[in-house]
C-alpha positions in Angstrom: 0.0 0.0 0.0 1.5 3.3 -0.7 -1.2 5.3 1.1 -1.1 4.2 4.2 -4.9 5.6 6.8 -5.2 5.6 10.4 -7.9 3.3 11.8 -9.6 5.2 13.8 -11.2 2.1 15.3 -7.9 1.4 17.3 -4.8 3.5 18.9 -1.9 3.5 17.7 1.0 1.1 18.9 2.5 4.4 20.4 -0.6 5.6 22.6 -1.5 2.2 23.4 2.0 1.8 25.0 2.1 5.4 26.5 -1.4 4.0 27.8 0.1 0.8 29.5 3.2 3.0 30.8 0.4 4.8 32.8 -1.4 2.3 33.8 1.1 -0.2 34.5 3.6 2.0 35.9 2.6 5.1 37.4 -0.9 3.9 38.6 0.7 0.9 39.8 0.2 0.7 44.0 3.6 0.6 46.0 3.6 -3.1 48.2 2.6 -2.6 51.5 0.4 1.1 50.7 -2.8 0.0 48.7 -3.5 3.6 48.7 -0.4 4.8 47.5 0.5 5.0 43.9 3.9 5.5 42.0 2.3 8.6 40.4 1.5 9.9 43.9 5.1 9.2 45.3 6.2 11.2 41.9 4.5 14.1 43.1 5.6 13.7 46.2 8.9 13.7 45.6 8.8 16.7 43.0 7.0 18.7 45.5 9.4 17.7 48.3 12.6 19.1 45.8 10.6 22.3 44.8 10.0 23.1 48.4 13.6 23.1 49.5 14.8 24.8 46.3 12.4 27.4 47.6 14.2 27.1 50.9 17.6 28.0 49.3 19.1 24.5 48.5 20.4 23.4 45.2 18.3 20.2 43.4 18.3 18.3 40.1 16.2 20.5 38.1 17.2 18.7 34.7 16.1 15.0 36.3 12.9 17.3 37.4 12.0 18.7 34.1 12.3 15.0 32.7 10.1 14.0 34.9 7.4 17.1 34.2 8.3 16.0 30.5 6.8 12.7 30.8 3.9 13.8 32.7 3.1 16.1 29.8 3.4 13.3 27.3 0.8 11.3 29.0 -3.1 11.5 28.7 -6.2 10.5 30.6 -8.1 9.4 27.8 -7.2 10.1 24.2 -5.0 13.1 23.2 -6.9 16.0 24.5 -4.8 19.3 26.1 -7.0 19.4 29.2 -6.2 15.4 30.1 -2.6 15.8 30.2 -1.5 14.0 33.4 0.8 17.0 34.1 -2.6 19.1 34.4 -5.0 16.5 36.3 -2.6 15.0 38.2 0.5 17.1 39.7 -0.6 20.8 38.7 -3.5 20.9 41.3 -1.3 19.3 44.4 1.4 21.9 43.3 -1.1 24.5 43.4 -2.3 23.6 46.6 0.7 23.2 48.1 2.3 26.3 47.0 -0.7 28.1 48.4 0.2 26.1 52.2 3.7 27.5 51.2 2.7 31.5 50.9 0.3 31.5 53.5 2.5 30.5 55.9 5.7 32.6 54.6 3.7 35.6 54.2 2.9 35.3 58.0 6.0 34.5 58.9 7.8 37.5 56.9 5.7 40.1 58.0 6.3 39.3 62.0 10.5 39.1 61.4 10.6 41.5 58.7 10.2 45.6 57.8 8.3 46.5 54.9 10.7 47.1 52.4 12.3 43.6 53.4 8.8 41.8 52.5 8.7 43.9 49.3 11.7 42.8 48.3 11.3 39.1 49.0 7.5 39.2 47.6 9.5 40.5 44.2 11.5 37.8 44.3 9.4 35.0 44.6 6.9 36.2 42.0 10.2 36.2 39.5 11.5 32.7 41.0 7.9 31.2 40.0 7.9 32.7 37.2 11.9 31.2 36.2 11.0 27.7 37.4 7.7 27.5 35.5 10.0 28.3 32.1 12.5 26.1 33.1 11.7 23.2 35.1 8.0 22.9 35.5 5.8 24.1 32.4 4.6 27.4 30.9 1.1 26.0 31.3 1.1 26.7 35.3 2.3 30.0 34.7 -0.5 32.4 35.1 -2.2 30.3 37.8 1.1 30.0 40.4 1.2 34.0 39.5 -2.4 34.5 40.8 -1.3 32.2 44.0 1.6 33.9 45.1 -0.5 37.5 44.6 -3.2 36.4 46.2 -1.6 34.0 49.2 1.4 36.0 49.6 1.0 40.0 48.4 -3.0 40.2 48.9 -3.6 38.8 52.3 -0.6 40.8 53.7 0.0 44.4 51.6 -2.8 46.3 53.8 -0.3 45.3 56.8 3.0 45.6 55.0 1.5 49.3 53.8 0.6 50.1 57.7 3.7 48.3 59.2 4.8 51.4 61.9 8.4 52.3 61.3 9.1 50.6 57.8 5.8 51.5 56.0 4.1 53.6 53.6 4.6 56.4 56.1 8.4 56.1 56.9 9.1 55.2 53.4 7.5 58.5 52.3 8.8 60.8 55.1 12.7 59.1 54.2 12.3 59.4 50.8 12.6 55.4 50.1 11.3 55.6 46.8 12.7 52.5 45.5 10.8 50.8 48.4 7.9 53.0 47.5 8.4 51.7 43.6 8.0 47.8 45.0 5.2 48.7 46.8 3.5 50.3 44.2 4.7 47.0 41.8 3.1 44.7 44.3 -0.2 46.4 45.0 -0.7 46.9 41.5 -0.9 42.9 40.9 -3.9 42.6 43.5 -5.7 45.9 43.5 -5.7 48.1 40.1 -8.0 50.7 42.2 -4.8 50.5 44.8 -7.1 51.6 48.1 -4.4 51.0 50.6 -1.9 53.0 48.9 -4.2 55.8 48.1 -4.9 56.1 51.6 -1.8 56.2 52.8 -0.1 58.5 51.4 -3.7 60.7 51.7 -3.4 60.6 55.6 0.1 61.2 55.5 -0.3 64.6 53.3 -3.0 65.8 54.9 -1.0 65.1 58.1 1.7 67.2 56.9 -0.3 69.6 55.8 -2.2 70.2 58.9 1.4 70.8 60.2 2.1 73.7 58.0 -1.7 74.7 58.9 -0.8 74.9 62.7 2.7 75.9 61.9 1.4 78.8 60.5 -1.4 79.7 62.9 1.1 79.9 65.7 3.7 82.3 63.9 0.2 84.5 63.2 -1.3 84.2 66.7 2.6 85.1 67.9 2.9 88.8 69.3 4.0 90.6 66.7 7.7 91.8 66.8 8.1 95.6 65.5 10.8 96.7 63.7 13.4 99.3 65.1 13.1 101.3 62.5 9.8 102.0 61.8 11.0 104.7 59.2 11.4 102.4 56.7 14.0 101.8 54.1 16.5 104.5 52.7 17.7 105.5 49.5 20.5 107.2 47.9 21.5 109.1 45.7 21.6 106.6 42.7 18.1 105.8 43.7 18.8 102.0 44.6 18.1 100.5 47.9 20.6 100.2 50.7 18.5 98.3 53.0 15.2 96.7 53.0 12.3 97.3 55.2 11.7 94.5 57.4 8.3 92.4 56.9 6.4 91.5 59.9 6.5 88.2 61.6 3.1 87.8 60.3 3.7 88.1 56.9 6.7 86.3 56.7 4.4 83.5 58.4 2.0 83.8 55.0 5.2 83.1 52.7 6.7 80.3 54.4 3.1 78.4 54.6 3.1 78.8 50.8 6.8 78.1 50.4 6.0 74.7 53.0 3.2 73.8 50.9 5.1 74.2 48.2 7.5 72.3 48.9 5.4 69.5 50.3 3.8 69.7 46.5 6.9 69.3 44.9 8.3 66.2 47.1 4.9 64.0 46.0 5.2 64.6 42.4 8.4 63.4 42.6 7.6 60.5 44.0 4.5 60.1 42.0 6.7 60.5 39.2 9.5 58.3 40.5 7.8 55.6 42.4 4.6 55.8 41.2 4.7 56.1 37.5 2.4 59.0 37.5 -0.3 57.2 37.9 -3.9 58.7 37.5 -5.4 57.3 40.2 -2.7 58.4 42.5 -2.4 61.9 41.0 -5.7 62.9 41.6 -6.2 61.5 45.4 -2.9 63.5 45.9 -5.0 66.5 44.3 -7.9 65.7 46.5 -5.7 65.6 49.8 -3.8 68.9 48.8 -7.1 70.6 48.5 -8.4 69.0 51.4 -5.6 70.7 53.9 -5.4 73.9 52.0 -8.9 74.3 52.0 -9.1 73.6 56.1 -6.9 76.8 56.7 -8.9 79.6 56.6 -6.4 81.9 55.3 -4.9 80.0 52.8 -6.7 82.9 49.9 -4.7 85.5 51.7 -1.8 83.8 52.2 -1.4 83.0 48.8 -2.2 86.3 47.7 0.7 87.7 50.0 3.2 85.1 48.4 2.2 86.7 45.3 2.8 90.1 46.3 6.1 89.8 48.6 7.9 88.0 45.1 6.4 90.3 42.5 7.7 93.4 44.8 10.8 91.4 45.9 11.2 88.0 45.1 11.4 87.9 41.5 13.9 90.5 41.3 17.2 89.4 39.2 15.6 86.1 38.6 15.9 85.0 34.9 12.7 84.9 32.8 12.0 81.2 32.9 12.8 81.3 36.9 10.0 84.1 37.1 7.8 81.6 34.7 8.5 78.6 37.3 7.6 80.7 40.3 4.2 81.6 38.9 3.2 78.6 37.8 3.9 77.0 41.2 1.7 79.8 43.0 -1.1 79.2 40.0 -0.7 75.4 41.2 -2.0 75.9 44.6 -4.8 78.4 43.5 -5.9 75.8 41.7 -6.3 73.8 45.1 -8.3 76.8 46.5 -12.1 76.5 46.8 -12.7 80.2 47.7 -11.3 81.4 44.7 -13.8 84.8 45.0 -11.5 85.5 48.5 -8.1 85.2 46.5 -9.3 87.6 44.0 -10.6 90.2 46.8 -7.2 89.9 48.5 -5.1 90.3 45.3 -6.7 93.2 44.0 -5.9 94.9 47.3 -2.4 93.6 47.2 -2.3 95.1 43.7 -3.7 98.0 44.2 -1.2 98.7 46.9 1.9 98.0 44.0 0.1 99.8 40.8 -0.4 103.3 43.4 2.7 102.5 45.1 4.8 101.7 42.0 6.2 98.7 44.3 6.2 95.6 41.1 9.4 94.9 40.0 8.0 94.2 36.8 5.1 94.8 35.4 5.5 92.2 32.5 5.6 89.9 35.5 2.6 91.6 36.5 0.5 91.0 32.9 1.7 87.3 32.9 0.4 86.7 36.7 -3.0 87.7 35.2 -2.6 85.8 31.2 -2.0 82.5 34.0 -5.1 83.5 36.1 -7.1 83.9 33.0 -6.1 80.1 31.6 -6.9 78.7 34.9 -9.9 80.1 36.4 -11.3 81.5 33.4 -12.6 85.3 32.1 -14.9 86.3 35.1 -12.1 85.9 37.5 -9.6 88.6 35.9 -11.9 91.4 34.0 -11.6 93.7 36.9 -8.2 93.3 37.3 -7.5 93.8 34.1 -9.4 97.3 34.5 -7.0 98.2 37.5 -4.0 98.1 34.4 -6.1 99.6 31.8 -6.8 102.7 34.8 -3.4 102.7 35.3 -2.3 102.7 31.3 -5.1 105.7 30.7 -4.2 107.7 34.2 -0.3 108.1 32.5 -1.8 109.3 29.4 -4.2 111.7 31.3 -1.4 113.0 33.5 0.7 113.8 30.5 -1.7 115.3 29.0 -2.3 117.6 32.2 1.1 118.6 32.2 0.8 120.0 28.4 -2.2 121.6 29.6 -0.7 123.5 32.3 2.2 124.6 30.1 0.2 125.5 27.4 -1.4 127.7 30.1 2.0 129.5 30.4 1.9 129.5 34.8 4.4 132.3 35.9 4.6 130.4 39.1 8.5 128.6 38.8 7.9 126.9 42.0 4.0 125.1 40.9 4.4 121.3 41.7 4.3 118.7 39.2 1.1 116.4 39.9 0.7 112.7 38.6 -2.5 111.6 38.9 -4.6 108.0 39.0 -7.8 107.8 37.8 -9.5 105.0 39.2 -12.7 103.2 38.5 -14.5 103.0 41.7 -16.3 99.9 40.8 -13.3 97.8 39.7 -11.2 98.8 42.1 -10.8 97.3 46.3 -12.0 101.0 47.4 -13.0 100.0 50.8 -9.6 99.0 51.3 -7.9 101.4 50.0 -9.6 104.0 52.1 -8.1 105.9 55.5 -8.5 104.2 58.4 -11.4 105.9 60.6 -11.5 106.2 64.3 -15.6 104.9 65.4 -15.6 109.0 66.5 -14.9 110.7 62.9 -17.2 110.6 60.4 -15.0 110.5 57.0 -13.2 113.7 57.1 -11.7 114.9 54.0 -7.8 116.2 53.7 -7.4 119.6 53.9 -4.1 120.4 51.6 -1.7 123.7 51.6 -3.4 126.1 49.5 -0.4 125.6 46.8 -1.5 121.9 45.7 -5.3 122.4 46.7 -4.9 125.1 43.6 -3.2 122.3 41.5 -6.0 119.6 42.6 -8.9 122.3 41.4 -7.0 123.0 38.6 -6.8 119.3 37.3 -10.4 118.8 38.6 -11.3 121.5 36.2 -9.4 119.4 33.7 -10.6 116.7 34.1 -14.3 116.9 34.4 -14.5 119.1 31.1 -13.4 116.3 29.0 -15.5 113.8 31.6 -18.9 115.8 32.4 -21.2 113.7 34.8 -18.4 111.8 36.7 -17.2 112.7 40.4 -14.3 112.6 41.2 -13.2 111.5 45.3 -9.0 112.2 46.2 -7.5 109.1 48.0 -5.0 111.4 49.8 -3.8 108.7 52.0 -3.0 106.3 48.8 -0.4 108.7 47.2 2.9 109.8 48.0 5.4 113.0 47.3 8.8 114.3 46.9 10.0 116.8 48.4 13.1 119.3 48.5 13.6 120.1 52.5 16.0 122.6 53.5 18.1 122.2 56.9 19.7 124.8 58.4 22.5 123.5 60.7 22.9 120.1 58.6 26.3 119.8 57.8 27.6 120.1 54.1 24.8 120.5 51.9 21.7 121.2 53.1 19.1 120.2 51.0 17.5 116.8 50.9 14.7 115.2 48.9 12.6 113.5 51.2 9.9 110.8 49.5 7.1 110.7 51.5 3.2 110.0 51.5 0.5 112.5 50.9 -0.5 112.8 54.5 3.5 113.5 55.3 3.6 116.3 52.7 0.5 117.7 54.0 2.0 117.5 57.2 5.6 119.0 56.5 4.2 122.2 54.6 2.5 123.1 58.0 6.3 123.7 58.9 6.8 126.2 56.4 4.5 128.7 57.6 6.0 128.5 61.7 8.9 130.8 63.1 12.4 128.4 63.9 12.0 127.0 67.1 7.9 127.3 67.3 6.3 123.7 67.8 2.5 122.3 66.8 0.7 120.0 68.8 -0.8 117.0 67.3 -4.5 118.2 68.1 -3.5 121.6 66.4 -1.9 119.7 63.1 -5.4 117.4 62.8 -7.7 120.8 63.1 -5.2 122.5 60.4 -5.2 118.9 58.0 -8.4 117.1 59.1 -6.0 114.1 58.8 -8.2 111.3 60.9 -6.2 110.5 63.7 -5.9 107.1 62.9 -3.6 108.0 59.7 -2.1 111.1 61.5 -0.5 109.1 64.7 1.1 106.7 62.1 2.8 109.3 59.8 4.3 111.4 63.0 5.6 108.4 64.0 7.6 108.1 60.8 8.6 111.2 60.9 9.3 111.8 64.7 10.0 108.9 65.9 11.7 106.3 63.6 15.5 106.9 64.8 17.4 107.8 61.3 14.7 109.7 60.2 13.3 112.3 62.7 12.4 114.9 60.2 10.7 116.1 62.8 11.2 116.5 66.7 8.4 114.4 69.0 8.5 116.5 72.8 7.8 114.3 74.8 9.6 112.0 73.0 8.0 108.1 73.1 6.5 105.8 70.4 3.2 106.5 71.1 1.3 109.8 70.3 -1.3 111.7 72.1 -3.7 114.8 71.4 -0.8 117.1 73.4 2.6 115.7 72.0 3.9 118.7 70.5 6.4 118.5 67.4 8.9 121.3 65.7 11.3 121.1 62.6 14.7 119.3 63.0 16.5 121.8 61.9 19.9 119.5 62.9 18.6 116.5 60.6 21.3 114.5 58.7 21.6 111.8 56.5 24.3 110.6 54.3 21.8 110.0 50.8 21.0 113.1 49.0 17.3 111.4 48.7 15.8 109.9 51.7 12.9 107.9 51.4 10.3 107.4 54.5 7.8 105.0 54.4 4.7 105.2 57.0 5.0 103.0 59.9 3.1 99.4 59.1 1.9 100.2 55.9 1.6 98.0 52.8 0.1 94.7 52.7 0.2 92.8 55.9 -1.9 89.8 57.6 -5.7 91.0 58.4 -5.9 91.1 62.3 -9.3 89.0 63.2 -11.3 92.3 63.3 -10.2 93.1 59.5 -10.7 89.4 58.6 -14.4 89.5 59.7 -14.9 92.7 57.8 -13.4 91.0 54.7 -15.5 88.0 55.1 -18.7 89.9 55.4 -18.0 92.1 52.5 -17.5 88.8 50.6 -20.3 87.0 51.6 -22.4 90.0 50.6 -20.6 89.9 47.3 -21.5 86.1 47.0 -25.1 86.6 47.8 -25.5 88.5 44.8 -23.5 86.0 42.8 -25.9 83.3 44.0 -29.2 85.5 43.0 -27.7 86.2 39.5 -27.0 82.3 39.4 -30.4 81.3 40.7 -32.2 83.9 37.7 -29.8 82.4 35.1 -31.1 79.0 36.1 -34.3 80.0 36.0 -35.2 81.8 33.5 -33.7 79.2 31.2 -35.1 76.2 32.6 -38.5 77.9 33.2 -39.6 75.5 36.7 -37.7 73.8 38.6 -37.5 71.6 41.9 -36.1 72.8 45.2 -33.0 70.3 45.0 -32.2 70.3 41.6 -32.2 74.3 41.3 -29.7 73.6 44.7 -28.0 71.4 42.6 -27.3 73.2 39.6 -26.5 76.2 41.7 -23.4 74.5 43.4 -22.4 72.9 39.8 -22.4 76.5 38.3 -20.4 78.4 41.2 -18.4 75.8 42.4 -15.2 76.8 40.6 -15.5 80.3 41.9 -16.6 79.4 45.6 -18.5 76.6 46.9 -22.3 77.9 47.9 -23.5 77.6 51.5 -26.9 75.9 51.1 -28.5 78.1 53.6 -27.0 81.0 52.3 -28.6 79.4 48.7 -32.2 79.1 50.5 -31.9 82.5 51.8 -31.3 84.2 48.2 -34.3 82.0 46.9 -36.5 83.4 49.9 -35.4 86.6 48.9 -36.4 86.3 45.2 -39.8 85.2 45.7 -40.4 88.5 48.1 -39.3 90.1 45.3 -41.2 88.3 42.4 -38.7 86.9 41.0 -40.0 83.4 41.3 -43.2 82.0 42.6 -43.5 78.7 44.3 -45.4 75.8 42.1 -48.9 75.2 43.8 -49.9 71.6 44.1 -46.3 69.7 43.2 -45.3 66.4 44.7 -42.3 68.0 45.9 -41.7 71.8 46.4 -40.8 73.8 43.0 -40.7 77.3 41.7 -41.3 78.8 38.4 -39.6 81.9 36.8 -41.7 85.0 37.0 -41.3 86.5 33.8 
């Protein structure tokens, strides 16, 4: 026959003897054990060699793998993959007993061993199984001794490994153990792709952390606060640089280090989210939820960060490089990001602004503009329009005052001595004017400056100016915003005896008083607020810059002490000296500070006024687009719409809805199963 068939009646010679080797061999019972079978002894004894290979001796894996090799040759029944012998008969003891194994080594590793120890052995054994299933035992078992050793070994015993005290999650994260961190992330990864445990831990532990930057920080605010010595402030020379710095209160500097802390705390976890964790999703935003979790439980995070912003765009960002300036930013944007009261960070930045547009305090006002292009791409439109006004005020105020000055020229004054005046020009509505304005004793009722006749004719005459070209609009002097130069002239000062003093308004008004008295004469403090209506408040605080600050008594203080009452009297120091032809003296705690608790209240009842409005325009927007509406789904889409400027109080949302329907706005929906109102048209 030259074609030769398979009868597929019978089996071949070759399975019918791999048949008899099974059943005569390996099923055969061992004399003396009926129960016992060679196959079983087999097992045994492959079993007994894998366990102390495991244990760290050496064995026969070549006479091992023969023996695997046979068992994979033989069949139940037939030539089927699932009746290999290898697969019905030693795979599920294996199994078995490698699950005994892991149990009991899992428990025993955890009790002797730190955390990073059991990380590293767990990583070993997964890759020893995996070795000895490609070179001893078969490929086959590979996936299922993987799931035993994760879930026997790594399941039952991460949650502990991750809360071990001393070696876990925590101490690797506070010592920087990121290759331990790595193996833990490796291992929970096999067992939980949500990874719970790990989320967790590292959430307490930021939080943790950041709660200590919260306290931190409260304690270096609730501190007493430590004056400076020289409440003069900071002096110039002649080339118009700074010689030395005015000091910032213990308060303030409390602000910048609890953003510089956080910071920093922010930077450490994306490096080892980076590192360790391979920036994973799940991971990056619990650390995002714990972040805003901590910053969000200080109550004046919104300032702070506001006051980071304005100590580096006054200070810190000088002769930093372009892309350092960049960085900076984008790390303060970073934690606005984290900030929930977002309408609070914008009332305190446009009052730290306003201080640094009036004052001309930014180092940069490109610096400035990209502060508010970063604002704009984070929090949107709304959040910047009105401080982008301040800068277009600012912008149109330098045209207006140049165009004052041609004015007055063209007028031809005879007058050589007429002061120059700049002038700002600010929108009331877009601009922080509450507070920006003089602070009030509970006794005066919002007195107004009264200026030497010489600038009150240069303020009338720019009024003049002014409101032709403007008809309609009013305008209200902010006397305690500005500031002035000076040329004072000291008699007995050695060598030269001019200066140019830069002071503020309220100074200037001050000083001129001078002009008028004999050498020698003196004012007391009650007679210099009836000459400049100056509230008293404001008054105390410039004669102590200019009486009592020690390198800069322009003035003399009799009695002299740091505090000043109605009788104090003060005269001209004629004997004043100072080594800079241009002196400058800043008003004694002014600028941008912490808010005392008083001030803080006052903010946050300004704000919450602000926000009711917000809610009510909200609540109509709503409304008159969805027509009617149910109680908690109007609540609902409230919160959704505001919640990335602020996040609503519901009563505060009730209240504004209460207040509407007094005011026909809305009317409640008669006769619904659950309570609704319609829009009143």
């Amino acid at each position: 026959e030259r074609v030769y068939c398979v009868d597929n009646r019978k089996p071949s010679i070759f399975l019918a003897s791999m048949g008899q080797f099974r059943d005569y061999v390996l099923r055969t019972t061992v004399p003396s054990h009926e129960d016992l079978t060679i196959a079983m002894v087999l097992n045994s004894v492959i079993l007994d060699q894998i366990r102390m290979e495991r244990e760290g001796d050496f064995i026969d894996t070549t006479l091992i793998r023969s023996c695997i090799y046979m068992l994979e040759g033989l069949y139940e029944t037939g030539e089927e993959e699932a009746t290999k012998l290898y697969l019905t008969s030693f795979e599920p003891t294996y199994l078995a007993a490698s699950e005994a194994f892991y149990a009991s080594e899992g428990i025993s590793i955890l009790a002797e061993a730190d955390a990073g120890t059991f990380c590293k052995h767990a990583k070993k054994r997964a890759n020893e199984e995996q070795d000895r299933c490609r070179s001893t035992l078969s490929t086959l078992t590979l996936p299922k001794i993987k799931a035993v050793v994760e879930n026997n070994f790594i399941r039952k015993n991460i949650r502990e490994v991750i809360a071990l005290e001393g070696s876990g999650v925590r101490y690797m994260l506070d010592n920087d153990r990121l290759n331990e961190l790595d193996m833990i992330y490796d291992l929970i990864s096999r067992v939980d792709p949500k990874k719970e445990d790990l989320k967790q831990a590292v959430q307490l532990r930021i939080v943790e952390l950041g709660n200590e930057i919260n306290n931190a920080a409260s304690s270096s605010s609730a501190a007493p606060l430590e004056k400076p010595s020289d409440p003069g402030g900071d002096k110039t020379g002649g080339d118009g640089k700074t010689s030395v710095e005015r000091p910032i209160s213990q308060q303030t500097a409390a602000a910048i280090k609890w953003v510089d802390d956080v910071l920093r705390l922010k930077e450490k976890y994306d490096h080892v989210l980076v590192t360790a964790f391979q920036s994973d999703q799940g991971l990056q935003t619990a650390f995002s939820r714990s972040f805003t979790d901590f910053i969000n439980a200080f109550e004046r995070s919104s300032e702070y960060l506001s006051l980071f912003f304005d100590e580096n765009m006054k200070k810190g960002i000088k002769g930093k490089t372009e892309n350092e300036v960049d960085a900076l930013l984008d790390k303060g944007i970073t934690l606005l990001r984290y900030v929930q009261d977002k309408d609070m960070f914008e009332r305190y930045y446009k009052k730290h602004l306003s201080r640094r547009l009036l004052m001309k305090r930014s180092v940069s006002m490109d610096a400035e503009r990209q502060m508010i292009s970063k604002m704009k791409m984070t929090v949107g439109n709304t959040f910047t329009q009105k401080i982008e006004a301040m800068f277009k005020d600012i912008a149109v105020s330098e045209d207006l005052s140049s165009n004052f000055k041609k004015h007055v020229a063209q007028l031809g004054d005879p007058d050589p001595k007429r002061a120059e005046l700049e002038v700002n020009v600010l929108t009331s509505t877009m601009w922080p004017l509450e507070s920006m304005a003089p602070s009030y004793r509970d006794d005066e009722n919002n007195p107004f400056c009264i200026f030497p006749p010489q600038i009150d004719k240069i303020k009338r005459g720019f009024e003049k100016f002014y409101l032709d070209k403007h008809s309609g609009r009013q305008l209200t002097w902010q006397a305690n915003m500005g500031t002035a130069d000076l040329r004072a002239y000291f008699h007995e000062m050695k060598g030269k005896k001019t200066r140019e003093l830069n002071v503020s308004t309220y100074a200037m008004v001050i000083l001129l008083l001078f002009n008028d008295l004999p050498p020698g004469q003196s004012y007391t403090c009650e007679e210099i607020q009836a000459k400049t209506n100056i509230p008293f408040n404001e008054l105390t605080r410039n004669l102590q810059s200019l009486a009592v600050a020690q390198k800069n008594r322009i003035l003399i203080k009799e009695p002299m002490s740091k505090e000043v009452k109605y009788d104090d009297r003060f005269l001209f120091n004629e004997k004043f000296y100072s080594q800079f032809q241009r002196v400058k003296i800043g008003v004694v705690t002014s600028g941008n500070k912490v808010e005392d608790m008083d001030e803080r209240r006052d903010t946050e009842k300004r704000n919450n006024d602000t926000r009711g409005g917000t809610i009510e325009a909200a609540i109509v927007r709503i409304m008159k687009q969805r027509k009617e509406l149910t109680h908690q789904n109007l609540i609902t889409e409230v919160i959704q719409q505001l919640t990335a400027r602020f996040l609503p109080d519901i009563n505060m949302v009730k209240k504004r809805i209460e207040s509407l329907i007094e005011r026909e706005y809305l009317e409640r929906v008669e006769d619904a199963e659950r309570p609704a109102y319609r829009y009143v048209a």
